[in-house]
C-alpha positions as CSV (number, residue, x, y, z in Angstrom):
1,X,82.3,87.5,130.7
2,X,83.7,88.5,134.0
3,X,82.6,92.0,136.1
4,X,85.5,93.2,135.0
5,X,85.5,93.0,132.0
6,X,81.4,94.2,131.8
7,X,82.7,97.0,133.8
8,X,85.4,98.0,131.4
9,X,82.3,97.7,128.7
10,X,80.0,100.2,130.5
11,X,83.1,102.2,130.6
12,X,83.8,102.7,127.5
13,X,80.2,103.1,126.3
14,X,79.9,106.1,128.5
15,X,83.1,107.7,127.7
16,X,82.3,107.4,123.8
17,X,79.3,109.4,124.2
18,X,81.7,111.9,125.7
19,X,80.1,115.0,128.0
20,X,77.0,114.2,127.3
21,X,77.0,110.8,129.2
22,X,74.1,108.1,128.9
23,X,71.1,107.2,130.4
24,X,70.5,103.8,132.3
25,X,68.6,102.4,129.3
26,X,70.8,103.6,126.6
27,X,73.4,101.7,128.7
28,X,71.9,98.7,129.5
29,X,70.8,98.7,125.2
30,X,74.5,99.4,124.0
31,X,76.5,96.7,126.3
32,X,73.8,94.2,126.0
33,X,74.1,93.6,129.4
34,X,71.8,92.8,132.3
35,X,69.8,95.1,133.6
36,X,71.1,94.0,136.9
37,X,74.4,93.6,136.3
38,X,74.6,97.1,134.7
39,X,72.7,98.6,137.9
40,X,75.0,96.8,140.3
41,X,78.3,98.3,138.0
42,X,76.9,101.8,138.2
43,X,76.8,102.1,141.4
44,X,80.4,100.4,141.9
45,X,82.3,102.8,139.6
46,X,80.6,105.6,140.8
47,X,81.5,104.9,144.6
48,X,84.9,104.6,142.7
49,X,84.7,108.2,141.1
50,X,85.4,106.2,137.9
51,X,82.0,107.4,136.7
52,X,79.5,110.5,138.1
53,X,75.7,110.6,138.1
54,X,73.5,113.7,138.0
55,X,70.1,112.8,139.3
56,X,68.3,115.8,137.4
57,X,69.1,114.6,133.8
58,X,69.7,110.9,135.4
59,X,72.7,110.5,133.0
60,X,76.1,108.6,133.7
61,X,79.5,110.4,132.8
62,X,83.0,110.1,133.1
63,X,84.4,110.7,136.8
64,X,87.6,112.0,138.0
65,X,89.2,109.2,138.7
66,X,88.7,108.2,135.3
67,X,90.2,111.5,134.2
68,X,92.8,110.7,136.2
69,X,94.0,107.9,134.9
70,X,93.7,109.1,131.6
71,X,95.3,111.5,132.3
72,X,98.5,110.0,133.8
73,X,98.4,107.4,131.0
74,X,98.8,110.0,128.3
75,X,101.5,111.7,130.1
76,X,103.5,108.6,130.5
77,X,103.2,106.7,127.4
78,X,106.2,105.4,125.7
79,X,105.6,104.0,122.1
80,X,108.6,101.7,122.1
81,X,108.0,100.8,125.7
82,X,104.3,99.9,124.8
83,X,104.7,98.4,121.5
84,X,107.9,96.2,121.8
85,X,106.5,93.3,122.8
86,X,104.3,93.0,120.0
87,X,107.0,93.7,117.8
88,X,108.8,91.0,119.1
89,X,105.6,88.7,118.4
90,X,105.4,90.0,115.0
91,X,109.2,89.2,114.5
92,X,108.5,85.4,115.4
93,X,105.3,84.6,114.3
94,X,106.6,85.7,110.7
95,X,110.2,85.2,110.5
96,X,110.8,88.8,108.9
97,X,112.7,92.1,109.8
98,X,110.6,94.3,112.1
99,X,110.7,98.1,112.6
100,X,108.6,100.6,114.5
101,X,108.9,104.0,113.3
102,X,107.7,107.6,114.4
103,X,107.3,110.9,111.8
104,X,109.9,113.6,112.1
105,X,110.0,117.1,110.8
106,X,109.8,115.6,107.3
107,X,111.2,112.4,107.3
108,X,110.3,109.0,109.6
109,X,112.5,108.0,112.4
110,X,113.5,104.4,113.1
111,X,112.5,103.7,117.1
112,X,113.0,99.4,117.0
113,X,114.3,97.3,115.1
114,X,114.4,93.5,115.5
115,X,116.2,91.6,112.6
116,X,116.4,87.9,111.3
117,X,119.7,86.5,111.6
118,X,119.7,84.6,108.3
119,X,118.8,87.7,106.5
120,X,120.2,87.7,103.3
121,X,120.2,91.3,102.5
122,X,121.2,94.0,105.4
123,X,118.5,97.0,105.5
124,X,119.6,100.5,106.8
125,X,117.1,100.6,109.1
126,X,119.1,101.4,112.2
127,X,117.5,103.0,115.2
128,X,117.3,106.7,115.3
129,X,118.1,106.5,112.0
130,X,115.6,108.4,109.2
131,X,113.8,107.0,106.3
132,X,111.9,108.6,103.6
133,X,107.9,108.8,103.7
134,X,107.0,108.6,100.0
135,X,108.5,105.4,99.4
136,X,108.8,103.0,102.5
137,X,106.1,101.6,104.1
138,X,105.5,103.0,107.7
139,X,106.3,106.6,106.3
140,X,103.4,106.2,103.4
141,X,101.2,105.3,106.8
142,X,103.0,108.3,108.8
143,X,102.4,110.5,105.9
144,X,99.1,109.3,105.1
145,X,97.8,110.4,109.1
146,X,100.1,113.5,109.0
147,X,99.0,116.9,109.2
148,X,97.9,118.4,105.9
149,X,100.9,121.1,106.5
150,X,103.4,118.5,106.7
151,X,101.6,116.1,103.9
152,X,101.1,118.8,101.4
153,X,104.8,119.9,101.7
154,X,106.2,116.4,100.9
155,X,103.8,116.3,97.9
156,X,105.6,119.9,96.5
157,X,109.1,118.8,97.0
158,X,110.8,116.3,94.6
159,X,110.0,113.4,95.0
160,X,113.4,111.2,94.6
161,X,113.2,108.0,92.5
162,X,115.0,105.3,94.6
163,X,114.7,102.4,92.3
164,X,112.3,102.0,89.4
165,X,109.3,101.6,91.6
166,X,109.2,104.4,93.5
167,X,106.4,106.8,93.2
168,X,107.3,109.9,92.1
169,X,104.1,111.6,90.7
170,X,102.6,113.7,93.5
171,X,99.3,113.1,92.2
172,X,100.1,109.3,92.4
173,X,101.1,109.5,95.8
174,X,98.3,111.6,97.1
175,X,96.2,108.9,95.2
176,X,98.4,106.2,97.3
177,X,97.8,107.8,100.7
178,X,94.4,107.8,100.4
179,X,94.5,104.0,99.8
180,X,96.6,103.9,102.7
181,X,94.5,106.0,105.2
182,X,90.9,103.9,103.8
183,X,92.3,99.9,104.0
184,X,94.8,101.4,107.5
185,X,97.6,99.6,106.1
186,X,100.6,100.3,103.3
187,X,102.6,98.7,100.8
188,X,106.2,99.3,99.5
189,X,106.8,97.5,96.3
190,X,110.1,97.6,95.8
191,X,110.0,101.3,96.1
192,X,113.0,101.6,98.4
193,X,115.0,98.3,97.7
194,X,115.1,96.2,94.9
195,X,113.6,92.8,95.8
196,X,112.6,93.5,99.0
197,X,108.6,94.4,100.2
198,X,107.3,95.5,103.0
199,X,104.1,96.2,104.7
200,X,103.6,98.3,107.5
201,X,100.3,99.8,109.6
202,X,99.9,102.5,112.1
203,X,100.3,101.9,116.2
204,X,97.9,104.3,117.9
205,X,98.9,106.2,121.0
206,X,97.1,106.8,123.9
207,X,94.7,109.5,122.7
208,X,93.7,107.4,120.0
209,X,96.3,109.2,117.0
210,X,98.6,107.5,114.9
211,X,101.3,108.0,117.2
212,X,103.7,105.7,114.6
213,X,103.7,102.4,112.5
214,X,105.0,99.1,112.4
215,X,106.3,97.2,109.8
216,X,107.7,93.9,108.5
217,X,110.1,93.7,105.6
218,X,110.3,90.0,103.2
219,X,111.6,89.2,100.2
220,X,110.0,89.5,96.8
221,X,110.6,86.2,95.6
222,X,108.3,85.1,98.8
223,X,105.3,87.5,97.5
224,X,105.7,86.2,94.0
225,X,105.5,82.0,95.7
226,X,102.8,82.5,98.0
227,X,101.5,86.6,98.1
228,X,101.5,88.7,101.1
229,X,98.4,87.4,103.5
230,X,100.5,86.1,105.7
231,X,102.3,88.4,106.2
232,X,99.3,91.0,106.4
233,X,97.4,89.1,109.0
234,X,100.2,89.2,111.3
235,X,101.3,92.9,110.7
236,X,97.8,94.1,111.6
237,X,97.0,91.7,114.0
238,X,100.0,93.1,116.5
239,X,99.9,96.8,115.6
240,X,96.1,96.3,116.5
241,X,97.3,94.8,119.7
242,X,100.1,97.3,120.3
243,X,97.5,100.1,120.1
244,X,95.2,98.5,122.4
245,X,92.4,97.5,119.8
246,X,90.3,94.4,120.0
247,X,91.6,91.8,117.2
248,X,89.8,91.8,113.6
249,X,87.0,89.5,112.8
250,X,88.7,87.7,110.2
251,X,85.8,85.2,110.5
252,X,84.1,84.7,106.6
253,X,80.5,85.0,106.1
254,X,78.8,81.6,105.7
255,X,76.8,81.4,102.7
C-alpha cells in the first residue's frame, strides 16, 4: 500500500472518531499500520493542517485544512456530475436502461438517463421528468431514506395501483421499505410496467446521505431465464462506486 493511500487510512480513522480524536496507539491498532509509518504520517499531515495534535490529552484530530476541503466538497457537489460516469459503466457492463434519480416534494425526479438502443419497449423516464415512489424502484430507495414527514405522508395518501403488482397496502409498503433500507437495495416487480423489472440502490452524497439512487431497468422474461444477480452485482457495485465506498467483498467463505 502506498503513503498515500496509508495516509488517507489514518485519515479516516481519526475523522470517524469525530471530536474526540485518537491516540497514537489507538491509531497505529485501527489501521494496522507500522508504528513508524504511522509516526512519520502524523507528523506530515499535521505540518499540512490536515490533522491537529494537543499535547495535553496527546490525541490526533481533524485540522482545518481538512475542514476545508470538506467543506468546499460539500458545497460543490453535483450528483449527476459525480455519478455519471458510473452510470455510464453500469449501462455497459449490463446492457440495460439506466436512470439516476433524486426525491422531490413527493414524487422522484429523473436526473440521467442512458438508454439501450435495441430496447424493445420505450420507458417514460425522461430527465426532469417525475416518477412515483411507491412503485418504481429508486423511489422505494428514496422513500425508504426519506424523512419520516415526507415517508409517513405517502403512506396516508392513496396509493394508485399501476398494474396488478403494484403495492397498494400501506402496511405492505411500510413492510417493503424496511426491506429496502436493511438489504440497501430495491426491487420493482412489475409494479410500474408490465414485463419490465428493475432494481435500483441509493448514491450517497458528500455528507454521507442518500443524496439519490440509481437504477437499471430489464425485461421480465430475462429474470424468469437466468434471475436478477447479474444484474444486482452490477447495480450495487457502481452506485457503491458513485458514492465513494470501497467495493463489496463478494468473496464466499471457504468451508
Amino acid at each position: 500500500m502506498s503513503a498515500v493511500s496509508n495516509g488517507f487510512k489514518i485519515l479516516e480513522t481519526i475523522s470517524a472518531a469525530g471530536a474526540d480524536g485518537l491516540p497514537f496507539a489507538r491509531i497505529v491498532e485501527q489501521t494496522r499500520l507500522p508504528k513508524t509509518n504511522v509516526h512519520r504520517l502524523l507528523k506530515e499531515l499535521v505540518s499540512l493542517s490536515a490533522l491537529s495534535y494537543d499535547p495535553a490529552s496527546r490525541r490526533y484530530r481533524g485540522g482545518l485544512t481538512l475542514a476545508r476541503l470538506g467543506a468546499n466538497i460539500v458545497s460543490n457537489y453535483d450528483l449527476r456530475q459525480t455519478a455519471q460516469s458510473h452510470l455510464r459503466s453500469l449501462h455497459e457492463e449490463t446492457g440495460h436502461v439506466v436512470t439516476l434519480g433524486i426525491l422531490g416534494e413527493n414524487v422522484g425526479i429523473y436526473i440521467d438517463k442512458i438508454e439501450a438502443r435495441d430496447f424493445g419497449i420505450r420507458l417514460h423516464s425522461e430527465i426532469g421528468k417525475s416518477f412515483p415512489l411507491h412503485c418504481t424502484g429508486m423511489g422505494k430507495v428514496l422513500l425508504a431514506n426519506a424523512p419520516t414527514e415526507l415517508r409517513q405522508r405517502v403512506l396516508r395518501r392513496k396509493l394508485e395501483a399501476l398494474t396488478d403488482k403494484t403495492i397498494t397496502d400501506a402496511r405492505e409498503l411500510r413492510a417493503e421499505l424496511k426491506t429496502v433500507r436493511d438489504q440497501g437495495y430495491a426491487i420493482d416487480r412489475e409494479e410500474i410496467t408490465r414485463g419490465l423489472m428493475c432494481v435500483a440502490a441509493p448514491v450517497l452524497g458528500a455528507a454521507g446521505e442518500v443524496a439519490g439512487a440509481m437504477s437499471c431497468t430489464f425485461p421480465k422474461y430475462l429474470f424468469d431465464e437466468r434471475g436478477m444477480q447479474t444484474e444486482l452485482t452490477a447495480l450495487r457495485h457502481h452506485a457503491r462506486a458513485a458514492s465513494g465506498l470501497p467495493a463489496l467483498d463478494t468473496s464466499r467463505p471457504r468451508g
